[in-house]
VOGU-3710 file (C-alpha; in Angstrom, 3 decimals, decimal comma):
1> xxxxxxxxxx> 16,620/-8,170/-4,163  14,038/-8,048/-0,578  11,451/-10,178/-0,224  8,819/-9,553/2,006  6,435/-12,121/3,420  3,757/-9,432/3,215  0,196/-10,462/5,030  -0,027/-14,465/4,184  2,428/-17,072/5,550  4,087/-18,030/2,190
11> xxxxxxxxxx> 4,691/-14,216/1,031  8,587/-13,095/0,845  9,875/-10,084/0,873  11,192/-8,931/-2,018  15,053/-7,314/-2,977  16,278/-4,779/-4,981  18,291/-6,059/-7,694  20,803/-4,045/-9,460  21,498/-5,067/-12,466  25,471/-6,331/-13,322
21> xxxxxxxxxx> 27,553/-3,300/-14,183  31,350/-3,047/-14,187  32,901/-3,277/-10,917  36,125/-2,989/-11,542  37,335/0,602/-10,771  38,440/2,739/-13,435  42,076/4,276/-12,724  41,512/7,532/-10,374  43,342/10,623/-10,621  41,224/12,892/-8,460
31> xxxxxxxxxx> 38,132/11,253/-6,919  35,746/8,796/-8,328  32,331/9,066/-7,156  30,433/5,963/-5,494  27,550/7,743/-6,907  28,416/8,454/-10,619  29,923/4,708/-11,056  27,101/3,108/-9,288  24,767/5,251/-11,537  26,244/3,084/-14,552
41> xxxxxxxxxx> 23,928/0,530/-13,895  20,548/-0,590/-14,825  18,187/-2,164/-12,202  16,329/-5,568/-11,891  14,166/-6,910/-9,506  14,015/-10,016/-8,142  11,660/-11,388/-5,026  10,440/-10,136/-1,544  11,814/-8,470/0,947  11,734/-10,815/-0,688
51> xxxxxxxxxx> 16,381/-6,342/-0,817  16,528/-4,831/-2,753  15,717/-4,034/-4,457  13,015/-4,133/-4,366  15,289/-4,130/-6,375  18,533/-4,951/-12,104  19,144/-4,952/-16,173  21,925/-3,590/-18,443  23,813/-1,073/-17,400  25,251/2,355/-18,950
61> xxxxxxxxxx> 28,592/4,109/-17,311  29,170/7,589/-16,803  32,270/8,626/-15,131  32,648/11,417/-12,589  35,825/12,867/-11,201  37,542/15,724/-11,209  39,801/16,284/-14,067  43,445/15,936/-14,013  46,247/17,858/-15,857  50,079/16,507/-16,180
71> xxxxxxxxxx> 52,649/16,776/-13,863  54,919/20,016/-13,602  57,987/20,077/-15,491  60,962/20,280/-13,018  58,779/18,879/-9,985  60,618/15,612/-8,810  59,066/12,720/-7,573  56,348/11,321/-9,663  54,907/8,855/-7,275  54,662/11,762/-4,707
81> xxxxxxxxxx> 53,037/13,830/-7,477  50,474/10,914/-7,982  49,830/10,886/-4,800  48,858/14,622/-4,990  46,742/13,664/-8,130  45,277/10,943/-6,083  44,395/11,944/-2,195  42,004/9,673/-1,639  43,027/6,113/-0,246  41,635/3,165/-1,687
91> xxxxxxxxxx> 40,723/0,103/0,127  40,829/-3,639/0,022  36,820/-4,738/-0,485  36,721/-8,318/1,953  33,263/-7,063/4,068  31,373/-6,951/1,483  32,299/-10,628/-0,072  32,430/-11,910/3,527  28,883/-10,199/3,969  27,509/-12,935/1,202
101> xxxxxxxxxx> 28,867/-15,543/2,327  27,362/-15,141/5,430  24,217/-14,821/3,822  24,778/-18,153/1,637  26,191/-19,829/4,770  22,823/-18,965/6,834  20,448/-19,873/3,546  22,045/-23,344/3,806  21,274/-23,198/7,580  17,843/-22,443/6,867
111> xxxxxxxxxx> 17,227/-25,408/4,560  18,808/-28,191/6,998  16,427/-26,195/9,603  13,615/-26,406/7,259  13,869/-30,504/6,789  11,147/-30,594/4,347  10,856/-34,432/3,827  9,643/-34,662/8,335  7,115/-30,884/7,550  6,084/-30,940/4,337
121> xxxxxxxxxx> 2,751/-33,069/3,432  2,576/-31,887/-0,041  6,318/-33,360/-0,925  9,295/-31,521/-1,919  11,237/-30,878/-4,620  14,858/-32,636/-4,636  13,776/-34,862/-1,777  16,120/-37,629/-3,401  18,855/-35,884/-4,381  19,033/-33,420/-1,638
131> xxxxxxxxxx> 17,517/-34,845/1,806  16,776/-32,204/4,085  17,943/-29,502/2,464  15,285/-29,752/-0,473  12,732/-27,397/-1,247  9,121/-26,949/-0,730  6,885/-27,016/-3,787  6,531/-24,228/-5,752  3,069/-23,336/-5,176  3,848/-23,158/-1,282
141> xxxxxxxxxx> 7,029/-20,992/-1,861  8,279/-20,165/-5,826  11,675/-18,934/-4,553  13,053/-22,411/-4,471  13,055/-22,093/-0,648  12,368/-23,322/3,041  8,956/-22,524/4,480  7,486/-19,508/6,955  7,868/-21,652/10,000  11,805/-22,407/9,964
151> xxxxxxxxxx> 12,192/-18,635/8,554  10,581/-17,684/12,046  12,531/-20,708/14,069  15,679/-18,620/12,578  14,882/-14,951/13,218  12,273/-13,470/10,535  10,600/-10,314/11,301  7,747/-11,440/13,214  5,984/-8,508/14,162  3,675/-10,025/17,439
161> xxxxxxxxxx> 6,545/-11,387/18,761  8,332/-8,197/18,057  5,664/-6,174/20,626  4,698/-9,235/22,750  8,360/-10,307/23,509  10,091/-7,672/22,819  12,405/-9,734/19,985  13,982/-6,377/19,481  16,432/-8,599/17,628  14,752/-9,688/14,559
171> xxxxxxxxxx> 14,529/-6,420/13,219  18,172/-7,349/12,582  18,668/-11,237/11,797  15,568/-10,994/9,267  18,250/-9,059/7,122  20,329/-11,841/7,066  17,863/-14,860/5,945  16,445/-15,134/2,673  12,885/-16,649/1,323  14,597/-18,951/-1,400
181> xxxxxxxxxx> 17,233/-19,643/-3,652  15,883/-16,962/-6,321  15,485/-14,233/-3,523  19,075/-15,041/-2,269  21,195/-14,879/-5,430  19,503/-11,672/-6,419  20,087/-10,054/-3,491  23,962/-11,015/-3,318  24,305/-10,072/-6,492  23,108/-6,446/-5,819
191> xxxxxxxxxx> 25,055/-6,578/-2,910  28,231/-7,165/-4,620  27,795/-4,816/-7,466  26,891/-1,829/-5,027  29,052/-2,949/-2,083  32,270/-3,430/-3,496  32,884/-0,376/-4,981  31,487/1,689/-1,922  33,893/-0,235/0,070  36,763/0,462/-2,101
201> xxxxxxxxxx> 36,014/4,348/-1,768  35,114/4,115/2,237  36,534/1,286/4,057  34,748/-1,603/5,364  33,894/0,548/8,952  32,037/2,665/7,413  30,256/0,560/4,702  29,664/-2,037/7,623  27,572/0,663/9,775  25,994/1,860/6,598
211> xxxxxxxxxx> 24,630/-1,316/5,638  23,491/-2,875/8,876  21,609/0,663/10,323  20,133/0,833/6,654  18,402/-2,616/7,068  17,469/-1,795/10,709  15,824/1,124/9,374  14,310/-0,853/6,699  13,223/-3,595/8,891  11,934/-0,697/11,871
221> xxxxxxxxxx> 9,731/0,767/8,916  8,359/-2,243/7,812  6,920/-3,269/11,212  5,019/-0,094/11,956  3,307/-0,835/8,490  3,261/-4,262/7,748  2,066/-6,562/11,064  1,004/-9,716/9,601  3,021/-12,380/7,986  6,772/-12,807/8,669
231> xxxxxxxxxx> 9,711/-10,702/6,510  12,892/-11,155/5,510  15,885/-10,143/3,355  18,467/-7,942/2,804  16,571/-5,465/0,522  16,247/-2,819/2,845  19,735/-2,840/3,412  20,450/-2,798/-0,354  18,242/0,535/-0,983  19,657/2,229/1,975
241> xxxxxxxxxx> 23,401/1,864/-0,062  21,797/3,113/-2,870  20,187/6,585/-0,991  23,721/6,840/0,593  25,184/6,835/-3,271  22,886/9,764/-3,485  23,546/12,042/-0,623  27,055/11,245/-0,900  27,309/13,058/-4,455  25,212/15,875/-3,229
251> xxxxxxxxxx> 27,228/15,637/-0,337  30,529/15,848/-2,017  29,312/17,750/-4,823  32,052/20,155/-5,630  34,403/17,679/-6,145  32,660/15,605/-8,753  32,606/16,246/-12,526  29,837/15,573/-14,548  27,138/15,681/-11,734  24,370/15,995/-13,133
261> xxxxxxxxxx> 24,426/12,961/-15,511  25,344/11,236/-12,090  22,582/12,664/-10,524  19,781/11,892/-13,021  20,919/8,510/-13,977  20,977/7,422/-9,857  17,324/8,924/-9,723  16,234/6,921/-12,906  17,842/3,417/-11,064  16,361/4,481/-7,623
271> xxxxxxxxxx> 12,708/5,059/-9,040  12,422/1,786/-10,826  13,396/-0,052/-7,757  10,928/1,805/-5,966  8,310/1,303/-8,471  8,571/-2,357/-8,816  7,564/-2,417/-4,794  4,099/-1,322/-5,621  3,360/-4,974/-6,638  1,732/-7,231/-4,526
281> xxxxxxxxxx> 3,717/-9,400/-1,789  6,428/-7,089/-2,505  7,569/-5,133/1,427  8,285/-1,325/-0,194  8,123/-0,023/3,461  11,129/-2,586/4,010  12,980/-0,384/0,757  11,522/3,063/1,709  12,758/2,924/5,248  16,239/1,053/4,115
291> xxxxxxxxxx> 16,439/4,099/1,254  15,593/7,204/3,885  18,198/6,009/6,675  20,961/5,151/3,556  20,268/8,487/2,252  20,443/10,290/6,053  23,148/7,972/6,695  25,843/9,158/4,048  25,534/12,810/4,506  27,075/11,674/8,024
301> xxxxxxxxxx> 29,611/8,762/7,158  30,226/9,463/3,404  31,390/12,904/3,738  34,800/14,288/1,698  37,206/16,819/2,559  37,512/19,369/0,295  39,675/18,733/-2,874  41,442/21,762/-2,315  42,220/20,944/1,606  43,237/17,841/0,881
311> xxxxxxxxxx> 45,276/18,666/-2,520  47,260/21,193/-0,468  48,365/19,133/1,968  49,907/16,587/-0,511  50,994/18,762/-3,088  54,726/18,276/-3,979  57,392/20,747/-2,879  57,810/24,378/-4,710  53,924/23,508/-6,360  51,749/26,712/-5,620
321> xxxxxxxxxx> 48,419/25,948/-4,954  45,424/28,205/-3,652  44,925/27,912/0,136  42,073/26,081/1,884  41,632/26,708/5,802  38,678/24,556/6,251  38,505/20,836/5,969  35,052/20,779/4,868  32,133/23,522/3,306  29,648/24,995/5,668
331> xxxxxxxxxx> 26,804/23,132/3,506  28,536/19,546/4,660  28,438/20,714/8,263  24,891/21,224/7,879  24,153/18,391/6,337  25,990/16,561/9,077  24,212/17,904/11,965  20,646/17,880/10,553  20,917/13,898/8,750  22,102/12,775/12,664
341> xxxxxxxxxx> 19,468/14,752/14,412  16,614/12,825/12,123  18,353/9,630/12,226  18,055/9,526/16,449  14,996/11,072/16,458  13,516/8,642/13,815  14,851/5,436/14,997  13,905/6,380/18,753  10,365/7,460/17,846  9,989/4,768/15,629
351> xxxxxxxxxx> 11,344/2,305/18,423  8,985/3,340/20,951  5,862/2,904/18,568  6,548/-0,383/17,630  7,101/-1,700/21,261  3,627/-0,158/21,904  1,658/-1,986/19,291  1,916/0,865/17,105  0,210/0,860/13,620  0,809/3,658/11,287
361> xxxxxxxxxx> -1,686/2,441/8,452  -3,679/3,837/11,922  -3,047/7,376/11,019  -2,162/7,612/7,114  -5,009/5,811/5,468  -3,241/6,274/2,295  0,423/4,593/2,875  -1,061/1,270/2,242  -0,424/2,524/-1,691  3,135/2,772/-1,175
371> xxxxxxxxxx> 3,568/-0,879/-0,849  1,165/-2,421/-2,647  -1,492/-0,660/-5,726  -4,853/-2,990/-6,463  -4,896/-3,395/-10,031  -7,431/-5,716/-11,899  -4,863/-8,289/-11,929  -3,962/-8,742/-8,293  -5,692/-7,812/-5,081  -3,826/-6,068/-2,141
381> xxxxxxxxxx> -5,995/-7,222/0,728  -4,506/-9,856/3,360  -6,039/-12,618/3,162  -6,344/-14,246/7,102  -6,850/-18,193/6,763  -8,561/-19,735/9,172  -8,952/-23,608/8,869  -10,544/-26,417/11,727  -9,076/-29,581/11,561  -9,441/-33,164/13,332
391> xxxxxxxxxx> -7,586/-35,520/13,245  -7,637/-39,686/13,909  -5,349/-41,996/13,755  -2,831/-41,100/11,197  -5,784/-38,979/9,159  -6,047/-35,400/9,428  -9,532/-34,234/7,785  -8,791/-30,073/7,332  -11,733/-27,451/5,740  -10,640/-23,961/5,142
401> xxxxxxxxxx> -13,471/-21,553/6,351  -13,063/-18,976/3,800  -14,121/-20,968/0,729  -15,269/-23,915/2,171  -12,802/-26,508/0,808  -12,044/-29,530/2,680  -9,133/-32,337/2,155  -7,940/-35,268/3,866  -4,238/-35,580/5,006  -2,456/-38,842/5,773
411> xxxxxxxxxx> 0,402/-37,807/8,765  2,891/-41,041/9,362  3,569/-41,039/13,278  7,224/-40,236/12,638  6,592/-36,879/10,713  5,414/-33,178/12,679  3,520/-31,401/9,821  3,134/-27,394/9,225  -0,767/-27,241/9,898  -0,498/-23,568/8,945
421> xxxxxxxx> 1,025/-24,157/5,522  -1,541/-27,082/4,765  -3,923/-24,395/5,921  -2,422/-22,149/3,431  -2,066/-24,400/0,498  -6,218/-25,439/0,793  -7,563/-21,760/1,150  -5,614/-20,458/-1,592
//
């Protein structure tokens, strides 16, 4: 799951969550498509980008490979034979699970960062039990997690520092921090589910690339949109693995059985995820962008040789089989060239924008919709808080000039308080 720390300092970004499905790969005897066995699950969501997935639930399986036939009488060698039955290699998964533990390893980071008990004037949750690493109350940040502040200290997508300082590099470390406990599990979880079995089919190389461009993409989108507030998770990343299970099987689509229950049932899980990014506080720019470069992304790293091609160079001795000159179909070639050309284009365009203060809400008045729809329950308008304070002695008198509230802090000499979270807390 993403979360997105939309327009106000306490939003997350939220992930998409796919929901537990089997992981386990069924026994191959052709080709097993990342696409069909990824389409066996459901999808939840979980918080921000506050992933993925936007973006999970049960999960249904539909297998889809080409089918085999037995071996040959008289044709010796049945490992060879399996081999024949089998061409693709499979791979050990270890990015992937190294991948999350990163992620955990750099949550924990976060929260000794964060040292709630020295920011926080409106306590913490766990102080006595966990010190430092506790949390900040739930009505400053639900996910169970640190506050906006140390998330920008560590590398969250902060868009004015972005253009101003040219921070080029927190469109990438934002995929790699997390808005709370909540935002990070999801997201891992999704992660594991989808990554895993991609890695199995493609090797860690080109998983690795897949992922990281995906959330740079992701993040890169989000920025021209979304300008206020700070961002962060892996959701972007998490849809673009998702759009790359999709052009992969149209990709590869001759060598796949049962496509188009594959097909439709990787729509259905894409379109939820999607759809759950229209709520508030939710960064679906972070998931569209992540799901466009996945998607433009596989038709250039995911592709398959022909079955054929690669059948008749391991079939067993004295087996006829029907000759196949080219490695790959002119379609795949196509695909190849055109998915690359957008991809530079895109990402340099989109590059050059966003180090000129570019805003695209500028010039599609309507885009705003993709992210967020107003609803009677929930408003899509940032709110900016603005608050004057004084302070003497160890009091700090605060008033929030949107509604007029006022409140009196005590701040012990020994503590540095978040002014803009206390400003937060008394406007909202």
């Amino acid at each position: 799951m993403a979360t997105n720390n939309n327009k106000t300092p306490n939003d997350f970004e939220i992930t998409v969550m796919s929901s537990p499905r089997p992981r386990t790969p069924p026994p191959l005897e052709a080709a097993s498509s990342p696409a069909a066995t990824e389409s066996t699950s459901s999808t939840t969501t979980a918080t921000r980008r506050t992933s993925v997935s936007s973006p999970g639930g049960a999960s249904s399986s539909s297998s889809s490979r080409p089918a085999s036939t037995a071996p040959p009488r008289g044709i010796p060698g049945t490992a060879m034979y399996s081999d024949f039955l089998s061409p693709f290699k499979r791979h050990f998964p270890w990015m992937v699970p190294g991948f999350v533990v990163a992620n955990i390893v750099l949550f924990v980071i976060t929260m000794y960062e964060n040292n709630c008990p020295q920011t926080s004037a409106t306590g913490c949750l766990g102080a006595k039990f966990l010190g430092r690493f506790s949390f900040l109350p739930l009505k400053d940040n639900p996910l169970l997690g640190p506050s906006s502040p140390a998330l920008d200290k560590m590398g969250a997508l902060t868009v004015a520092k972005v253009v101003t300082q040219h921070q080029v590099w927190r469109l990438l470390t934002c995929i790699w921090l997390h808005g709370g406990v909540f935002h990070v599990l999801a997201n891992m979880l999704s992660l594991l589910f989808i990554g895993i079995r991609l890695e199995q089919e493609f090797g860690f190389v080109r998983i690795g690339f897949l992922y990281v461009l995906s959330g740079f993409g992701g993040s890169l989108t989000s920025a021209l949109f979304i300008q206020e507030g700070i961002s962060v998770g892996a959701s972007g990343a998490l849809f673009g693995l998702l759009g790359a299970m999709l052009s992969e099987l149209f990709t590869n689509w001759t060598i796949y059985a049962n496509k188009l229950a594959a097909l439709l049932t990787l729509i259905v899980i894409i379109s939820i995820n999607l759809a759950v990014g229209i709520l508030p506080k939710v960064d679906n720019f972070a998931h569209i962008g992540g799901f466009l470069s996945g998607f433009l992304l596989g038709f250039v790293l995911l592709i398959r040789p022909q079955f054929g091609w690669i059948s008749q160079k391991k079939a067993p001795p004295g087996y006829m089989i029907n000759c196949v000159k080219s490695k790959h179909k002119p379609y795949q070639y196509v695909f190849w060239v055109i998915s690359l050309i957008l991809l530079i284009a895109g990402y340099t365009v989109g590059l050059i924008l966003l180090l000129r203060g570019g805003n695209l809400n500028n010039h599609c008045s309507w885009c705003r919709y993709l992210s967020c729809v107003p609803t009677p329950w929930w408003n899509c308008k940032a709110q900016q808080l603005y608050c004057q304070s004084s302070q003497m002695g160890s009091q700090l008198n605060m008033t929030c000039t949107s509604n007029g509230k006022s409140k009196a802090y005590t701040m012990p000499g020994d503590k540095q308080f978040d002014l803009q979270q206390l400003c937060a807390q008394l406007c909202s």
